[in-house]
N, C-alpha and C positions, 0 to 999 in steps of 0.2 A: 613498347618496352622490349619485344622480342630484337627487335630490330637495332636497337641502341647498345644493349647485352651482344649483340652480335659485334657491333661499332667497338665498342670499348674492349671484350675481348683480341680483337684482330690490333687491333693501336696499344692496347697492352702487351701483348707479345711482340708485337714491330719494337716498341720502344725497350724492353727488357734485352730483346735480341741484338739493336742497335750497341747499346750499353755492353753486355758482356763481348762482341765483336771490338770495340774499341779498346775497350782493357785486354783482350785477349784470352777469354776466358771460355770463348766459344769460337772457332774456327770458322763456320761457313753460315751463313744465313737461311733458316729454316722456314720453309714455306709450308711447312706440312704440322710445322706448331703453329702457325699464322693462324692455319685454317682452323684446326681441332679447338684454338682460343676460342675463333669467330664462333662455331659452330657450340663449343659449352657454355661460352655467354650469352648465345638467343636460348639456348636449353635451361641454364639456369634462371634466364629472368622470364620466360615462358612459366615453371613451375612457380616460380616466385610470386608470379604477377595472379596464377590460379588457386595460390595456399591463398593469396590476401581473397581473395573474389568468393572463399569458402570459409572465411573468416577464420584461419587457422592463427595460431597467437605469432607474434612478430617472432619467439626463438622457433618455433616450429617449420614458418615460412625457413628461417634461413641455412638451418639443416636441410628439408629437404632441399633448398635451391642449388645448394654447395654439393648433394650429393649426386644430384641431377648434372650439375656441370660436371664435378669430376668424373663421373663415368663416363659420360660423353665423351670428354677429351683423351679418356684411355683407352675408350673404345675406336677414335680416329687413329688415334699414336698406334691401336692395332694391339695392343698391352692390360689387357684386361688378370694381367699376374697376381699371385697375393702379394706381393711384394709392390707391387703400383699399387694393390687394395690396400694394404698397409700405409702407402700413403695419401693417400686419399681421403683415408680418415684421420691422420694427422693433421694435413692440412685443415679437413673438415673442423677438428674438435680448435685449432688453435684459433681459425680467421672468426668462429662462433667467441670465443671466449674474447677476443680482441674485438669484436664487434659490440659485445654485452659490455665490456668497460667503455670503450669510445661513446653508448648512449649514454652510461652512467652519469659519464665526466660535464656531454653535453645538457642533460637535464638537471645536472649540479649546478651549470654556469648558468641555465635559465632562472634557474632559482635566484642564485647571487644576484644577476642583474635583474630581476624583475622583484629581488625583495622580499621572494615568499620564503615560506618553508620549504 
């Protein structure tokens, strides 16, 4: 898992950077977000992968994973500010609240097609 969290951070930021690059919305391509990506998605799914293995509840795991990676990546970017802490936990409280409806929605449809309550 550390290792895929690492994969999917570095290809998430490649691809984010691609994107704002072609619209122009970012000037030069940043290798040093590339890395901080890589390096907060083996840190978040390292924490992630040790909340579930201590049996922590599934919102539990994904707070800490999220707060784990964010730090991580402020702490590469070198930005450990209140101002990056601020968002940090922005992002932290939205991708949580967006993650808890996405199960909702998905264990609704299970219902629907499977018939149950």
């Amino acid at each position: 898992p550390i290792g895929a969290g690492m994969v999917r951070g570095a290809i998430g930021s490649a691809a984010t950077q691609g994107v704002a690059l072609a619209s122009g919305m970012q000037q030069r391509f940043d290798w040093r977000g590339v890395a901080a990506s890589a390096i907060a998605g083996g840190i978040g799914a390292g924490i992630g992968e040790a909340a579930g293995a201590a049996k922590w509840s599934p919102l539990a795991r994904q707070v800490s994973s999220g707060l784990g990676a964010g730090l991580a990546s402020a702490g590469v970017r070198g930005d450990l500010s209140a101002q990056s802490l601020g968002y940090i936990a922005a992002d932290l409280v939205g991708n949580t609240i967006g993650n808890q409806v996405a199960e909702r929605l998905v264990e609704g449809m299970g219902r629907v097609e499977g018939g149950g309550n």
